[in-house]
C-alpha positions in Angstrom: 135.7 84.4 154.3 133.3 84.5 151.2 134.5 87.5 148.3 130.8 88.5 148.0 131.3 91.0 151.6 134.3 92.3 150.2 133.2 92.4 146.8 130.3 94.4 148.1 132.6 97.1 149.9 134.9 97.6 146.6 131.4 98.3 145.0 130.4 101.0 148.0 133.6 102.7 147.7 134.1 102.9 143.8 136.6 99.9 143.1 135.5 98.6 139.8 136.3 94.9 139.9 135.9 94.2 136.4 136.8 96.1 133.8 137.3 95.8 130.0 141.3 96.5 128.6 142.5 97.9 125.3 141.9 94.7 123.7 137.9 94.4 124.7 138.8 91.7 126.8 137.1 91.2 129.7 139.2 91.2 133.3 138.7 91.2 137.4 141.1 92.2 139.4 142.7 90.1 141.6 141.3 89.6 145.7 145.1 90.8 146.6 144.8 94.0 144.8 141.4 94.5 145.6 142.4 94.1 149.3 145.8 96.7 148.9 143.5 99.1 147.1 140.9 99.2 149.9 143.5 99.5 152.6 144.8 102.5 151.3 142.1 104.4 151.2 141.5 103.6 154.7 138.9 100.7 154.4 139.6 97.6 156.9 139.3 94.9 153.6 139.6 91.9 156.6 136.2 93.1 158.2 134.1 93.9 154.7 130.4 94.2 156.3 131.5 96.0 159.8 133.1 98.5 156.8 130.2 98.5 154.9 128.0 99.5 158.0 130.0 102.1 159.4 130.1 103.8 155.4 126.4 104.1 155.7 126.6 106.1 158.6 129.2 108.6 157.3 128.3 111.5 156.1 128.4 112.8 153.0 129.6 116.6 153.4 127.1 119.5 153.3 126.9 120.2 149.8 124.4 119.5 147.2 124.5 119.6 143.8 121.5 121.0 141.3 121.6 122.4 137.2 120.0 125.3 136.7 116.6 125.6 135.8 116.0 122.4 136.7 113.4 121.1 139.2 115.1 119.4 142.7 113.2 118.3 146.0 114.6 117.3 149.1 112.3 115.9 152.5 111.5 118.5 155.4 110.0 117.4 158.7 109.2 121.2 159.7 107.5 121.5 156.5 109.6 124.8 155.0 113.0 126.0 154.3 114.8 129.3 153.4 117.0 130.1 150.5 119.5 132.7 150.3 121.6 133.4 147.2 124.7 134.7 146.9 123.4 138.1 146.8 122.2 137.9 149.9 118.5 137.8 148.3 116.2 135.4 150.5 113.5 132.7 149.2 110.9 130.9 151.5 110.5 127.7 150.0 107.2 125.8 151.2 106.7 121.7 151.8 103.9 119.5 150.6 103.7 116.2 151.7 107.1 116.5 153.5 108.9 117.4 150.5 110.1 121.2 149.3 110.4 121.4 145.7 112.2 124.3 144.1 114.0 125.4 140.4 116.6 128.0 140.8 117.5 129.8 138.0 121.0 131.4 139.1 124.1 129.9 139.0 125.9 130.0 142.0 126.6 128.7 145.6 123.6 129.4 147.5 122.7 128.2 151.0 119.8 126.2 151.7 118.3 126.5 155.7 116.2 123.1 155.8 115.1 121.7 159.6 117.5 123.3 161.6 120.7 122.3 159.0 122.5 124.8 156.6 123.1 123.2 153.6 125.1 124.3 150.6 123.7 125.1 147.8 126.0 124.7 144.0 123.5 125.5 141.4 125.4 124.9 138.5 124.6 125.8 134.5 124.1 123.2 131.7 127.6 123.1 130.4 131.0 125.0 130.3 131.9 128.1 128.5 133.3 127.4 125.1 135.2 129.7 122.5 132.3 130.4 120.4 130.5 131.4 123.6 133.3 134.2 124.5 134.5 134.7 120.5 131.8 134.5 118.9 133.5 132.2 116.3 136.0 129.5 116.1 139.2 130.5 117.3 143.4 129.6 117.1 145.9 129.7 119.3 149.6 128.6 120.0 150.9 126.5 122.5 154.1 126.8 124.6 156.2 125.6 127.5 156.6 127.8 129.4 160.3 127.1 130.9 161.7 127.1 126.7 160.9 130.7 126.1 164.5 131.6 125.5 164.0 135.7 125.9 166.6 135.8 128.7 168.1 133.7 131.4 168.0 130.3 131.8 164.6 129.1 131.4 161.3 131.2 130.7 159.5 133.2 133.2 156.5 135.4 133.7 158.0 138.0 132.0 158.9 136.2 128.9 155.2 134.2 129.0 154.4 138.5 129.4 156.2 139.1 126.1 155.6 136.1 124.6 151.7 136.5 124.7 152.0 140.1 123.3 153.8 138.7 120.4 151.1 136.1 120.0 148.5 138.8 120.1 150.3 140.8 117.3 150.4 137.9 115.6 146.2 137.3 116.0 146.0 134.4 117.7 143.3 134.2 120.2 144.8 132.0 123.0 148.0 131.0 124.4 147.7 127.6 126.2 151.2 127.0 128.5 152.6 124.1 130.5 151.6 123.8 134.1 152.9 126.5 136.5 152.2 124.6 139.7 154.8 124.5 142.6 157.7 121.8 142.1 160.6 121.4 144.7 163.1 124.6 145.1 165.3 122.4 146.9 165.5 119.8 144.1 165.1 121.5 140.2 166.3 119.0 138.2 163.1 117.4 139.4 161.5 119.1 136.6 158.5 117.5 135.2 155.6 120.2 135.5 153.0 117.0 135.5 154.3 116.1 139.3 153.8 118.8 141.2 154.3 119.3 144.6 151.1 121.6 144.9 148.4 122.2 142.3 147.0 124.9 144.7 150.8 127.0 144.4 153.2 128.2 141.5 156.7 127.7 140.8 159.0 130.5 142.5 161.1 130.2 139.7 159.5 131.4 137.1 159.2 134.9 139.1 160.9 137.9 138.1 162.5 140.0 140.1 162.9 142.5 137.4 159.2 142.9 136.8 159.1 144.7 140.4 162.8 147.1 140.1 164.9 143.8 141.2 168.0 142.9 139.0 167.8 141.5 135.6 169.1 138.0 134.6 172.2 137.3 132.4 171.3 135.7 129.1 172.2 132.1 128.1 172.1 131.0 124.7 172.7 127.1 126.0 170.0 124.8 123.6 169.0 122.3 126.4 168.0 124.3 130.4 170.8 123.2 133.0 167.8 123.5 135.6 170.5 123.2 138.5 172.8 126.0 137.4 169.7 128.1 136.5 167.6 127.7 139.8 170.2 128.8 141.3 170.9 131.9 139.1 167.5 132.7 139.9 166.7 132.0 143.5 170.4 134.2 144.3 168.0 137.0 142.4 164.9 135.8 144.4 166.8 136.5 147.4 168.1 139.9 146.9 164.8 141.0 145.6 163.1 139.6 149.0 165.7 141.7 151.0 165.1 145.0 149.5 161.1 144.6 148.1 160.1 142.5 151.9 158.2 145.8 153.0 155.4 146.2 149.9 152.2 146.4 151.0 151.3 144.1 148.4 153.1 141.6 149.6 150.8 141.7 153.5 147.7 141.7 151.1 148.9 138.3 149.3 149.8 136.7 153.0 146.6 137.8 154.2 144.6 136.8 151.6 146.3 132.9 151.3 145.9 132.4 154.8 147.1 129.2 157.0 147.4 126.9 153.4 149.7 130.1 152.1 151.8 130.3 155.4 151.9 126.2 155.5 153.0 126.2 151.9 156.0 128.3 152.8 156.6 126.5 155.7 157.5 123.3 153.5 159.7 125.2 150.8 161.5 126.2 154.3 161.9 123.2 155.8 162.1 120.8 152.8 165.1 123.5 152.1 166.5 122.6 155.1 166.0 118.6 155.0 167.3 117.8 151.6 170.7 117.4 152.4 169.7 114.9 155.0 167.0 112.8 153.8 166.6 114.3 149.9 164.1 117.1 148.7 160.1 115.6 148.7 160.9 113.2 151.2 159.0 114.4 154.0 157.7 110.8 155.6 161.7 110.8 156.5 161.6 114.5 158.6 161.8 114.1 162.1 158.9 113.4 163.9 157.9 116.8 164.9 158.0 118.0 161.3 156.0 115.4 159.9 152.8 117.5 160.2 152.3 120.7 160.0 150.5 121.7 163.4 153.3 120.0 165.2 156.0 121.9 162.5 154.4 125.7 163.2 155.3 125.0 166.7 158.6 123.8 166.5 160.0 125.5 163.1 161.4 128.5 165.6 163.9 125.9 166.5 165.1 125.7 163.1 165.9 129.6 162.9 163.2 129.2 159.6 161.6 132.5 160.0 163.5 134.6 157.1 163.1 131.8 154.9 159.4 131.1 155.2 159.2 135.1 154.8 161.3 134.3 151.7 158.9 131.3 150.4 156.3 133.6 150.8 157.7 136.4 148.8 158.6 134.0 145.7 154.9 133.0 146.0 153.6 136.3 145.9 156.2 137.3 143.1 155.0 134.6 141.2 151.6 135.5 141.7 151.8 139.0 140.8 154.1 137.9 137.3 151.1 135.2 136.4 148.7 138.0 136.7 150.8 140.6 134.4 151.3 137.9 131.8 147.7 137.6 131.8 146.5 141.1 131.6 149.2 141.1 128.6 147.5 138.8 126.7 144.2 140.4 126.9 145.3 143.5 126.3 147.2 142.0 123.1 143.6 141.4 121.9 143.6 137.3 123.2 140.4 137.0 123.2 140.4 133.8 125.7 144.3 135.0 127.3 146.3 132.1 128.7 144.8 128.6 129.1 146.7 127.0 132.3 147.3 123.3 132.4 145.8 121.4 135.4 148.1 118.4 136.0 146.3 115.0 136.5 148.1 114.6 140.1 150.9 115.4 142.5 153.6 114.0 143.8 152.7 112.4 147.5 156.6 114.0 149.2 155.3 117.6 148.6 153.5 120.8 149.7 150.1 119.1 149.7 150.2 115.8 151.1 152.9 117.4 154.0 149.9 119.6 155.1 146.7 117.8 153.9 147.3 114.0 153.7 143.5 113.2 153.9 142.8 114.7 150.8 144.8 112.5 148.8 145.1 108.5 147.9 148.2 107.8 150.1 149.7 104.4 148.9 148.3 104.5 145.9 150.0 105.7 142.9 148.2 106.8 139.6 148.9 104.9 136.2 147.2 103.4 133.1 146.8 99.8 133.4 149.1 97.5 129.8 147.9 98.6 126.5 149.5 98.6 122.8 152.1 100.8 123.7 153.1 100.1 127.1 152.7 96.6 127.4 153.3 96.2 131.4 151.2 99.5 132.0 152.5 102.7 133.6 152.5 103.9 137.3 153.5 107.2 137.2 154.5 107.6 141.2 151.6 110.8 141.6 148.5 110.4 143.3 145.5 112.8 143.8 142.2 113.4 145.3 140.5 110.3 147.2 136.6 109.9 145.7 135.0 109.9 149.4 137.6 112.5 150.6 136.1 115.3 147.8 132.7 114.4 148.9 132.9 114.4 152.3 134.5 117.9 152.1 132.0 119.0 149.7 134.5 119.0 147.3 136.6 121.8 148.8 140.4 120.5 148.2 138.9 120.0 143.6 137.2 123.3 144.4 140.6 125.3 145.7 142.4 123.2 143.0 140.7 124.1 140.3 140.1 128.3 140.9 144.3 128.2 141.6 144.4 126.9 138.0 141.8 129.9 136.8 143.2 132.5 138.4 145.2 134.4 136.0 143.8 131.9 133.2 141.0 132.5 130.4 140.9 128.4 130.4 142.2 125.2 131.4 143.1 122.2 130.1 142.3 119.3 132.3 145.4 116.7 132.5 144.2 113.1 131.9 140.6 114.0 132.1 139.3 110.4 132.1 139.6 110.9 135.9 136.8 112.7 136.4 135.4 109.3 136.0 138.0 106.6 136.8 141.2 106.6 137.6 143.8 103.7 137.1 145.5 103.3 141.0 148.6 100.9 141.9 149.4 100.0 145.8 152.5 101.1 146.5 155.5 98.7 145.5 153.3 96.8 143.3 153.6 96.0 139.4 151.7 98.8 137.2 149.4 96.0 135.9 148.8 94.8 139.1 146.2 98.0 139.7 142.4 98.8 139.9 140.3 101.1 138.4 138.6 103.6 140.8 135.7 105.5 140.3 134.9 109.3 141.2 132.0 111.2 140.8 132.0 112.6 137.5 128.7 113.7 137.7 128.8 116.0 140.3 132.3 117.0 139.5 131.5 118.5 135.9 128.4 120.5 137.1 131.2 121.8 139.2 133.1 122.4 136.3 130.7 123.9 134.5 129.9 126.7 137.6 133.4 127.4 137.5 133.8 127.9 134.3 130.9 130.6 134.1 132.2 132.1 137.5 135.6 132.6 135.6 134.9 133.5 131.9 136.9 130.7 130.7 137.1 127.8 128.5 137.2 124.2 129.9 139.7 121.4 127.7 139.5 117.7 128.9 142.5 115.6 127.6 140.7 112.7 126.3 143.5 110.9 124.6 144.3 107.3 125.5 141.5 104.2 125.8 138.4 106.4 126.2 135.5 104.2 127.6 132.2 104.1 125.6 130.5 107.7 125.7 133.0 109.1 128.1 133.3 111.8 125.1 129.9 112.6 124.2 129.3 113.3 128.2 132.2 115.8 128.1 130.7 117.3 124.9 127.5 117.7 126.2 128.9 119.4 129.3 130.8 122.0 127.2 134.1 120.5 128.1 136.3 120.2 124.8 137.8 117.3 124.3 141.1 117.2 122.2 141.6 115.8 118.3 145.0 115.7 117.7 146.4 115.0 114.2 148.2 111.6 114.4 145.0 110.1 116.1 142.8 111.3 113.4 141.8 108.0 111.7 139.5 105.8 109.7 139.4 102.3 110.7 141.6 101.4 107.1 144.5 103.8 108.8 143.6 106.6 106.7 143.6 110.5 108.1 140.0 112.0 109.0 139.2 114.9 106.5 139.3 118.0 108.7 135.6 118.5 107.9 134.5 115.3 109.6 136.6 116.0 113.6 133.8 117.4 116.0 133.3 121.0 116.5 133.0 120.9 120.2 136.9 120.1 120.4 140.3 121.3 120.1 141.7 120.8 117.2 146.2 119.7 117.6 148.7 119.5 115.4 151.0 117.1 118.3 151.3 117.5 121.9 154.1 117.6 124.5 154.0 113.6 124.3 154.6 113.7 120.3 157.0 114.2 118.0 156.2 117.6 116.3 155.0 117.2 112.5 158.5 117.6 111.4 159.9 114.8 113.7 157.1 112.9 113.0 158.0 113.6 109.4 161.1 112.4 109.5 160.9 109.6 112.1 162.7 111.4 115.0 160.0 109.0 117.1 161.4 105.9 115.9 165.1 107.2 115.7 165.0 108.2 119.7 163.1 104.6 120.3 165.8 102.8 118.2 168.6 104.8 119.7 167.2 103.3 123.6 166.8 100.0 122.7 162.4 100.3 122.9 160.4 97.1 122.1 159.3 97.1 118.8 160.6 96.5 115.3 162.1 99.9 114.0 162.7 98.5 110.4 158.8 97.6 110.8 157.9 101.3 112.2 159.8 102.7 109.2 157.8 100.9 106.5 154.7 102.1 108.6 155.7 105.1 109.0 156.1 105.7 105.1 153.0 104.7 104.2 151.2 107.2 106.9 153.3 110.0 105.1 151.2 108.8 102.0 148.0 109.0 103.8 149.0 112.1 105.1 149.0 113.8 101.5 146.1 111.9 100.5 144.3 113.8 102.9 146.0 117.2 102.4 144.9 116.7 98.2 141.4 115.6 99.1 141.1 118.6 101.3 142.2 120.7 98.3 145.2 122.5 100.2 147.5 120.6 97.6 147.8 118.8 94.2 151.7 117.8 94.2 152.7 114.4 94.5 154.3 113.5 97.7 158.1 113.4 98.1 159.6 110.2 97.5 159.2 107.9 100.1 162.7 107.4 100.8 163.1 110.9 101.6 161.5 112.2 104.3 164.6 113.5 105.3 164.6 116.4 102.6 164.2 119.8 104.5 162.0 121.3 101.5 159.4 118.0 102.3 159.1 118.4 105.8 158.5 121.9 105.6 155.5 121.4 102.9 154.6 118.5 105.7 154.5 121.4 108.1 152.7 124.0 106.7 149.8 121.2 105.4 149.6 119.7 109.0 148.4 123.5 110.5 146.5 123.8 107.3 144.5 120.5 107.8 143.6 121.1 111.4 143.0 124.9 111.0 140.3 123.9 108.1 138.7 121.9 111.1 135.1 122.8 112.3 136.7 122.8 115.7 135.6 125.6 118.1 139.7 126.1 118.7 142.4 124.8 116.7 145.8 125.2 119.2 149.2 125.3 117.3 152.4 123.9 119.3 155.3 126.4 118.9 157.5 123.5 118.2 155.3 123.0 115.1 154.7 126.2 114.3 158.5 126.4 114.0 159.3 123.4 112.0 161.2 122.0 115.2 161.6 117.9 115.3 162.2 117.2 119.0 159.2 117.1 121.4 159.4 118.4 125.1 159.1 115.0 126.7 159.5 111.0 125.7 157.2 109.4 128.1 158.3 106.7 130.0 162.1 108.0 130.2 163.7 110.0 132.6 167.3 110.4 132.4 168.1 108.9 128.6 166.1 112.0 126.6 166.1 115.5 128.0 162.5 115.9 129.3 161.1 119.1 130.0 164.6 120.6 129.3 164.2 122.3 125.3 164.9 125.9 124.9 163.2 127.9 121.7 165.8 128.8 119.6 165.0 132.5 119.6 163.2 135.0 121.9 159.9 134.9 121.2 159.3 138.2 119.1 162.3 137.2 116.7 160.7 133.8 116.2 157.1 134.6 115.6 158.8 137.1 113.0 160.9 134.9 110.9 159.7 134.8 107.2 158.7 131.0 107.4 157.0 131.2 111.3 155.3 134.5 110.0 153.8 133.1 106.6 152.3 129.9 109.0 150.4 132.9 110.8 149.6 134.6 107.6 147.5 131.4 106.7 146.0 130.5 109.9 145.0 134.0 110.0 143.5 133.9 106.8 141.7 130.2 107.8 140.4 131.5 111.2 140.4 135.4 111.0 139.3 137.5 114.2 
């Protein structure tokens, strides 16, 4: 058989054969992956033009896509059509030549009646919301995960986010962005990442509090790294007793009724996954018996399992979470955050959870999600999520990104978009294969950040797209011009001779970042905490190399802060970086330099705020480094008040004042 056919059909359905890697060079993938790829998104690769055929008479959903104010046309054979907005408000639209033309001005979803057919309508504005929109100005904020707020129990909750974002507030910060909330696995918390959820659409029951609706409180813990075992269980013994004694609040009948059969179906997994794991491990349910595979045949049969008071419980911890979410939330705005929380939207889930149990043809099954080899992970990465399949969004009109994506602005003034080079291409392994041996896939990024951009008007909120990695040509100026802020962060703000950026040069229409929850903080990148965990686990690479690099960025690094003006000092001798006078300097210039930014927000990492030197995760290691398992030090109130946290906010104040 000749590639062209089969060329031709990875065309049609978004598999970009070739491709360009992190060197320039110019690569195809191979006819094997191309082949695995196509399979599993449910494309016959041995019969490539009987494929081809039957995708031109698929449909494409019943949504159509328009920007407001701008002109759009679509063919009529009866020679008119009716439009009716939102607000119920009714246009006649007429044809000429068998074409209606029309501009709409509003925002919205509409509905267009054209020939007999209803068609959807998303009429979407120019570009996102941005802070200057909602401030009025450039604005700061901090940044937290949510499980290390140490202000009681185990690991952080609503209530501490609660008190936490009050604090902030006091403090004058206008945001508080936190680590994803989404639903993980009850039955399983040492799985623990928040980047592989088990739903996007859900939160985790653990960070509920019962104590926020009259249930007990928990007993504090003053451990530095979160036993998540010990402590999920701490909590879901509290769960439980609240569920037994708060079962009856109305509330609780409006949540159920308002989630519906996804809610109900949720719960249903937490129930029954509870009730697997022993057996065949939590997230594992391919392995279920056969009646519990899906959820139309598990609704039926769950009665069998006695399941009842635990879905009711599953339900409860969702609504618990819900209402705790919410109250953090309204805390923040009412502690004068202008913009309130900013979520975190993960970049997929895991394909043994919630979503894939009950809606499998949303997602990419056998196909995980990864970055194909670069310069710092030479065989590439497959990172054993998947998400949304391209033709699966649009022939559901986008309904499973749409449901996503208002779960994550809910009780959020803004999101930050995981990994937001998928809105145009995604890197996707087959299953079992090596992470290099993978394709990219494209999605409809057009479509999807007009979407975007409605629902950032619809919610008030701000949009961030994680743009960090190997960016393809423009990718960035498209997000800019769609209001979506892309993200500067510190150590990736160079000249091409390795020198930093002065602040007044990064773009305005981005987020300005001292480190992230992949980086050392400034202190450990200071002090070479990095290259100390990468020695201590045997990394590729030449640490003694690393080391002389590293000293010479600490040069550049004060180069910068002098020509900025925000110091004349020397810098400390190179061979002392270990000096806790330096790194504090180091500190307190690093928020400095990316506070003098013109960026519309600058966001702070508590751990740099603090002067900590261990960051949240190490990518690429699971068990050697305690991931997504760092405690704060102190409760939040007590840390934002120390004399060195507080003089930090003094300046930033002072740089970005409300």
């Amino acid at each position: 058989m000749s590639r062209e056919p089969l060329l031709a059909l990875a065309q049609a359905v978004g598999v970009l054969v070739d491709w360009t890697d992190f060197n320039g060079v110019e690569r195809q993938v191979g006819r094997e992956t191309i082949e695995a790829v196509l399979a599993a998104l449910g494309h016959d690769p041995k019969a490539p033009q009987e494929t081809l055929a039957r995708l031109g008479r698929r449909g494409r959903g019943g949504l159509m896509i328009v920007q407001a104010g701008a002109p759009f046309s679509l063919a009529s054979a009866s020679g008119h059509a009716r439009l009716t907005l939102e607000n119920g408000q009714t246009l006649d639209l007429a044809a000429s030549d068998g074409q209606i033309s029309a501009t709409i001005e509003t925002p919205g979803y509409h509905w267009l009646d054209v020939d007999e057919q209803r068609l959807s309508l998303a009429v979407c504005p120019a570009r996102c919301l941005t802070p200057r929109d909602l401030l009025g100005r450039p604005g700061w904020g901090l940044g937290v995960q949510l499980y290390a707020l140490s202000d009681s129990g185990a690991f952080g909750d609503f209530s501490s986010l609660a008190a936490f974002a009050k604090a902030a507030g006091a403090a004058g910060a206008d945001a508080l962005a936190i680590s994803p909330t989404n639903a993980l696995f009850p039955a399983a918390p040492e799985r623990c990442s928040p980047y592989s959820p088990s739903s996007r659409d859900r939160l985790n029951i653990l960070f509920g509090d019962p104590s926020s609706i009259g249930g007990t409180g928990p007993a504090a813990t003053g451990e530095a790294l979160i036993d998540w075992s010990a402590g999920a269980a701490a909590k879901l013994a509290r769960l439980n007793a609240a569920y037994h004694v708060f079962a009856g609040d109305p509330r609780l009948d409006d949540f159920i009724a308002a989630g519906g059969q996804a809610l109900r179906r949720h719960a249903l997994f937490e129930a029954l996954d509870e009730r697997f794991a022993p057996t065949f491990g939590a997230g594992n349910w391919r392995a279920w018996p056969a009646p519990f595979r899906s959820p139309q045949s598990a609704e039926r049969e769950a009665e069998t399992l006695g399941l009842g008071d635990r879905i009711g419980f599953f339900l409860f911890a969702q609504w618990l979470a819900d209402l705790g979410l919410a109250q953090s939330q309204a805390a923040a705005k009412a502690a004068g955050l202008g913009l309130g929380l900013i979520a975190d939207l993960a970049v997929g889930l895991d394909p043994g959870g919630a979503h894939a149990w009950s809606r499998p043809q949303d997602l990419m099954m056998g196909l995980t999600l990864g970055a194909p080899p670069d310069a710092f992970q030479a065989a590439g990465q497959a990172w054993g999520i998947t998400s949304f399949a391209p033709d699966a969004l649009t022939e559901s009109s986008y309904g499973p990104f749409l449901t996503t994506l208002r779960a994550a602005l809910a009780h959020a003034g803004g999101v930050r978009i995981d990994h937001a080079l998928g809105l145009g291409r995604l890197w996707v392994v087959p299953d079992g294969a090596d992470a290099d041996q993978g394709a990219y896939l494209r999605y409809p990024i057009d479509d999807l950040l007009s979407l975007i951009a409605l629902e950032s008007h619809r919610a008030g909120a701000v949009v961030i797209g994680e743009d960090l990695g190997v960016v393809p040509p423009g990718f960035r100026k498209r997000l800019a011009e769609r209001g979506l802020l892309g993200m500067r962060v510190l150590p990736f703000e160079r000249d091409t001779d390795g020198g930093f950026r002065p602040p007044g040069e990064w773009d305005s229409l981005a987020v300005a970042m001292t480190s992230t929850h992949d980086l050392a903080p400034v202190a450990g990148w200071w002090r070479g905490r990095d290259i100390e965990w990468r020695r201590r686990l045997a990394a590729p690479g030449d640490r003694d190399a690393e080391t002389l690099e590293r000293a010479a960025e600490r040069q550049a690094f004060w180069q910068a802060a002098n020509h900025a003006g925000l110091t004349r000092a020397p810098p400390p001798a190179a061979h002392a970086p270990q000096a806790a006078d330096a790194t504090d300097v180091a500190v307190d210039l690093a928020l400095e330099l990316v506070a003098a930014t013109p960026c519309e927000l600058a966001l702070i990492p508590i751990e740099d705020l603090a002067g900590l030197d261990e960051a949240p995760n190490l990518p690429g290691v699971v068990d050697l480094h305690p991931n997504w398992r760092r405690r704060l030090p102190q409760p939040s109130p007590a840390l934002l008040a120390s004399p060195q946290v507080a003089a930090r906010l003094e300046r930033l104040r002072a740089q970005r004042p409300r």
